[in-house]
N, C-alpha and C positions, 0 to 999 in steps of 0.2 A: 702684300701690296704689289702692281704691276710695275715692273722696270719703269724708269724714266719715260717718258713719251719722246719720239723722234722727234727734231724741230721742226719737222712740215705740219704738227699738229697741233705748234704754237702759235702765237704773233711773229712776225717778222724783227727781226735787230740786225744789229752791226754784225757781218761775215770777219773778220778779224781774228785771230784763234785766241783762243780758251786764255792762253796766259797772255797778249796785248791787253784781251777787258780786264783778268784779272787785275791787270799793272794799273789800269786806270780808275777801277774801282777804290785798289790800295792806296795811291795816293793823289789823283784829285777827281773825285763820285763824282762832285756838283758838278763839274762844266760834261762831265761822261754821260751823268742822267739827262742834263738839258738839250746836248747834241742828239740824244737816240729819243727824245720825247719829239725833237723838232723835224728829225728825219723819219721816225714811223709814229708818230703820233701816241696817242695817251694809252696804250698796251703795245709793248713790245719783249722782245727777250734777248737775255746777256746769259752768258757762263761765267761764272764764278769758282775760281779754285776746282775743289773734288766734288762740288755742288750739283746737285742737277740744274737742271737750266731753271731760271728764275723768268716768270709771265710777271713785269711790272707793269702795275697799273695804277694811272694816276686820273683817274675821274672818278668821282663821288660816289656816282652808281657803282661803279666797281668796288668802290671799297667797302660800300652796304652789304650789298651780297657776299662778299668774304666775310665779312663783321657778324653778319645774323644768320651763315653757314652753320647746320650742324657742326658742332665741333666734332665730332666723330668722323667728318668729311675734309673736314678743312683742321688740319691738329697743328698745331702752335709747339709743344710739344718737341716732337718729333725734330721739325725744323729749326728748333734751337740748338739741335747736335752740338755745332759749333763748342758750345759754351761749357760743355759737359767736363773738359778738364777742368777748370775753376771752377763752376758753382759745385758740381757734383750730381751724380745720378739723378737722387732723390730731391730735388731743391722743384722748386713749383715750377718756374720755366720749362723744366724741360719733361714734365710726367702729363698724360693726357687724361682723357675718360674718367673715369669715376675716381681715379686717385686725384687727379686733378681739383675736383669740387673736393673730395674731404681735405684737404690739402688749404684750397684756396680759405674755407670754411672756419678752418681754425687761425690761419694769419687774419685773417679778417677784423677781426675785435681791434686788436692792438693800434690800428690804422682810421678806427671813425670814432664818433662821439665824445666822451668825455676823456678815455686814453689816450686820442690824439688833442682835444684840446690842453690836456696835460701837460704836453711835451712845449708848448709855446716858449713857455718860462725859461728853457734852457735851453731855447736856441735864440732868443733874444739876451740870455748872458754869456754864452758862446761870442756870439758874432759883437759883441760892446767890447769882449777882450781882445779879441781879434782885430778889429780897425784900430784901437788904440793902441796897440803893435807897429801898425803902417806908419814906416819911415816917410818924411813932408817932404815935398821940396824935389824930391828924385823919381824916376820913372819907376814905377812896381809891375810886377805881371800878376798880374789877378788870379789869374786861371790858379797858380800853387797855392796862391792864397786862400780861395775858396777850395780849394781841396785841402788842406788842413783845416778847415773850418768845417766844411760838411764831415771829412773824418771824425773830429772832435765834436760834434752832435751825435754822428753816431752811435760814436762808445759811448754817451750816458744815455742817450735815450733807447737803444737796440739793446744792447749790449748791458748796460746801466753799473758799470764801471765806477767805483766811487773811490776806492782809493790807488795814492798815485803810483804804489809799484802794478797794480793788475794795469790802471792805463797805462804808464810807461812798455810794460810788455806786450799789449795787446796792439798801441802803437806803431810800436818797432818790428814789428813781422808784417801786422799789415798794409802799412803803408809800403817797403818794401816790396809787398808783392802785389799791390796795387801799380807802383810805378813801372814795373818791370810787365805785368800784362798791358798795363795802356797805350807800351809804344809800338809804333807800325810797324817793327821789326815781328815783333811778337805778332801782332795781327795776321802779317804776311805768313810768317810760319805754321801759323793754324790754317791758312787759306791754302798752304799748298800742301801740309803735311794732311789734314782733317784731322778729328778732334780723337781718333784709335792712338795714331801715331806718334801726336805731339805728346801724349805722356810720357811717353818715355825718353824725352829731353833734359836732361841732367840738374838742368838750372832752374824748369820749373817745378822738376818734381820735388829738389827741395828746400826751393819757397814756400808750398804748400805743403809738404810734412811741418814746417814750423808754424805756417799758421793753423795747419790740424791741432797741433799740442796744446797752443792756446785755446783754442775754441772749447776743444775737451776737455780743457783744466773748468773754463770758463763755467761749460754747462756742467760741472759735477761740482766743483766749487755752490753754484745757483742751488742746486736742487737741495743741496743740506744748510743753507741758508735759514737761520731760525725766524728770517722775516719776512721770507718767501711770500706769503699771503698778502699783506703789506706792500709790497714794493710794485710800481705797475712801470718797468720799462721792458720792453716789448718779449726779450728773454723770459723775466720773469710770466709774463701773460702767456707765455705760450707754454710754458712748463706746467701751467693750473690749468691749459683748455684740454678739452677733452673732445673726440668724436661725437656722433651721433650713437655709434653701436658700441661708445665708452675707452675706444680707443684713443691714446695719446700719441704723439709726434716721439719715436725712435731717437736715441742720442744723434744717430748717422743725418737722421733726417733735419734734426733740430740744426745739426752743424750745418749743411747744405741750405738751410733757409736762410741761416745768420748769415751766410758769405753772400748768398743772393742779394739780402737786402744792404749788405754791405757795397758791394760789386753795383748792380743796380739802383743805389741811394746819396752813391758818392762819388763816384766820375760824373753820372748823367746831371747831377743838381750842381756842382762844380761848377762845370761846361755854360751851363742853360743862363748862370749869374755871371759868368765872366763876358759870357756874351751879351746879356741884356745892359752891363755896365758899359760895356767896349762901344754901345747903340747911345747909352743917354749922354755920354763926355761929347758926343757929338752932337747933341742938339741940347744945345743950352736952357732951349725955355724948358722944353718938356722937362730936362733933367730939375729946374727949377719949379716945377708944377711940382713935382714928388716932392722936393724940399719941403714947401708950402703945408702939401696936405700932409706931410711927418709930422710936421711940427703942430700942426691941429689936432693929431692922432686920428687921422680919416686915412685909411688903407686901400681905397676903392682903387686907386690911377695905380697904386702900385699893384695890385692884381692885374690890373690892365697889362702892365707895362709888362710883367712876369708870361702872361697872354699872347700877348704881340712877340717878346722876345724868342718864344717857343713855338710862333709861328714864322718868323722871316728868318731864326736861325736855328731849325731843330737841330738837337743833339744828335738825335740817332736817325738815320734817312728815309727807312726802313722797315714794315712789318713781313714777317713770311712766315706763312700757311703751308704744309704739304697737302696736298689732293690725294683724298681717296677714294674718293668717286666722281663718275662728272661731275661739272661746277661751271654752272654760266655763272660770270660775273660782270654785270653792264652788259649784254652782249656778246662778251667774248667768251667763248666756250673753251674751259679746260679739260682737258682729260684726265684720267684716274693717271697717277706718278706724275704731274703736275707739282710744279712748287709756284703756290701764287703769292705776291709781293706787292701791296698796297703801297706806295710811295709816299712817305709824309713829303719829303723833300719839295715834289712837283702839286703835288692837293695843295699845299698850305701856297704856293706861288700863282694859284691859277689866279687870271685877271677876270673871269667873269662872277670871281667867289670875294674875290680880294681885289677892290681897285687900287690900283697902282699898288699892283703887291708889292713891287722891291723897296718901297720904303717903310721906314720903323715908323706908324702910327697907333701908338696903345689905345688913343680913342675908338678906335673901330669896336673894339668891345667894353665898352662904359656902359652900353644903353644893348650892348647884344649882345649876349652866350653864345659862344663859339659851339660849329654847330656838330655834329656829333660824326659826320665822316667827312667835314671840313676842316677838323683842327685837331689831328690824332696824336701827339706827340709821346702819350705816353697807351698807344694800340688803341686797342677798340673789343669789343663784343664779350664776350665772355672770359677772357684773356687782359680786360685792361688792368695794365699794374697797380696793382693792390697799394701800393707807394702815392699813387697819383697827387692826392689832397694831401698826405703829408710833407710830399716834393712841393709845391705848391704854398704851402702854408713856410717850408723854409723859405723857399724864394723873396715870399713877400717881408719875413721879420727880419733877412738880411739886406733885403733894399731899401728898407724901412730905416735901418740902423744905421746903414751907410749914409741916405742922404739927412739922418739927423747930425753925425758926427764926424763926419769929411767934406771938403768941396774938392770937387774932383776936373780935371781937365784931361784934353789928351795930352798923350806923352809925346805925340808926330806929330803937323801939320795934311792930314791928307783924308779920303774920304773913310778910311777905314781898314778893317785886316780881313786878310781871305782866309781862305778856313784849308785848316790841317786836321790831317786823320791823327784820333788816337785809339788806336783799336776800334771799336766798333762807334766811336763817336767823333763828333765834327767839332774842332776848337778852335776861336781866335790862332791865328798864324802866329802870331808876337806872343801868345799867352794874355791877352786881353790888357794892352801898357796903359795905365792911366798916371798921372799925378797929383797927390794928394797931397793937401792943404788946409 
């Protein structure tokens, strides 16, 4: 691949050096992205850490032409380096080209049809344990709350954990080392060390030796399972798929897909609920329409609302592409060593896509499908997360459950919380405080 491209052959951004953007990226992107969209317009470029320079683009067209790029041109892949100490090598994010489709090919099952309708049942008895927990009366912060709840769907339905010493120990590493990658310390460290260097950090290397042991107990445990055939939570499906040319998924690999979907299914769905709650305590009716329709057993406003929440307050800001060959995208012509950056952030805020984007309205999609490089929160094109509908389908059976079994208000008087970085994702400032009652 060619060297980076000089910046005379990108968009224009902020002159500022390399570690000012980094600092603002790290801890506050939103007002960073809004100022460099409002000073050069919807393609511009920032430096990032050890990154190449990043061409953000925040119009439609631009995201099209990235989305329906060869992926052999535009690799997803690649640009996920970052991520490579936690997920691992071999994990789907970060493999391109034809490993990438056998890859995608075999997780695939587990996530549509009737194995993801499966899993409904135990994320609607998850989440009825979980609010029945929430102490009344006092302010709670969401955000941990829905991350022990997304955790605890995971281990049964990924993972499919049924008795309580394998959860007890699968638990206790992984959350540990969940909470220890999420903070912006840790993000920072990968941003200035890059993802060669940061392995060899003491404390994460071993966090993930322990959650390595687990995992591998886990998948050799699964595979002499006399019920193996029988069992459909997502481990088990993917220990029975098989390739095209009869190939199976490698223990190394099976590990790296488990943390993925771990990594990837439990911070980002956490985040997406804490924030969609921290939206309806503040508007009463609406929060009272979702009551309404819970208790009819009509699901529609709460997909909405799940919808809306993923657009006015995405988790992750962010998609990025490496360039391996030219790439016009809208217009702007990238060169080969290009890293190109579709913006959910600025797409999902524009006012000619979205009127009066800054406010929480889940109607705007009742009657309209969010449109396909309008409302990308979980990517786009050949790359969208294999999670998407089962992200999605939790969302809805935990809002669902909520407004059957809580009334909730704010915990402040005010119009809301700004958003703090947790590693690569955007959270309520407070932790999402509501009061339940």
């Amino acid at each position: 691949m060619a060297p980076p491209p000089d910046l005379v052959d990108l968009p224009p951004g902020p002159r500022s050096s390399r570690a000012l953007q980094t600092l603002a990226w790290a801890t506050r992107p939103v007002p960073f992205l809004l100022r460099c969209q409002e000073q050069f317009g919807d393609a511009f470029t920032i430096r990032i850490g050890t990154e190449p320079p990043w061409a953000v683009l925040a119009h439609p067209d631009m995201v099209r032409d990235v989305f329906t790029a060869d992926p052999e041109v535009a690799r997803a892949g690649e640009a996920n380096a970052i991520l490579e100490p936690v997920l691992g090598a071999r994990s789907v994010l970060l493999v391109d080209g034809r490993e990438h489709l056998r890859q995608r090919r075999l997780l695939l099952p587990p996530f549509h049809g009737e194995a993801l309708a499966s899993y409904r049942a135990t994320m609607r008895e998850v989440a009825a344990a979980e609010i029945a927990s929430w102490p009344r009366g006092a302010p709670l912060r969401t955000q941990p709350r829905m991350a022990a709840l997304t955790l605890e769907i995971i281990l049964r339905t990924v993972f499919g954990a049924r008795d309580a010493q394998s959860l007890a120990r699968l638990r206790t590493v992984l959350r540990r080392m969940l909470e220890d990658v999420a903070t912006p310390a840790s993000f920072l460290l990968v941003a200035l060390l890059g993802p060669k260097r940061v392995r060899s950090v003491p404390r994460l290397r071993k966090l993930l030796e322990a959650v390595d042991r687990e995992v591998f107990a886990a998948i050799e445990a699964r595979r002499a399972a006399p019920d193996l055939d029988e069992r459909d939570d997502v481990l088990s499906l993917l220990l029975r798929a098989r390739a095209e040319d009869g190939d199976d998924l490698t223990d190394q690999e099976l590990r790296d897909e488990l943390v993925t979907l771990l990594v990837a299914g439990h911070e980002t769905t956490a985040t997406a609920l804490s924030w969609a709650l921290e939206r309806l305590v503040r508007d009463p009716a609406r929060l009272e329409r979702l009551r309404g329709e819970a208790a009819d057993g009509h699901s529609a406003y709460a997909q909405a609302v799940c919808r809306e929440a993923l657009r006015l307050r995405p988790v992750i800001p962010v998609v990025v592409r490496r360039v391996h060959a030219p790439l016009s995208a809208g217009g702007v012509e990238l060169p080969e060593g290009a890293t190109a950056v579709p913006c959910i952030q600025l797409v999902h805020r524009r006012p000619d896509v979205y009127p009066d984007p800054h406010r929480f309205v889940p109607e705007r999609f009742l009657d309209t499908a969010p449109g396909t490089y309008t409302w990308f929160p979980f990517g786009g094109g050949v790359r969208r997360c294999l999670g998407a509908s089962f992200a999605l389908m939790e969302m809805e059976e935990v809002l669902l459950e909520v407004a059957r079994s809580a009334e909730l208000r704010p915990a402040r008087d005010d119009d809301g919380e700004g958003v703090t970085r947790r590693a690569i994702t955007l959270a309520p400032a407070r932790g999402g405080e509501v009061v339940a009652a």
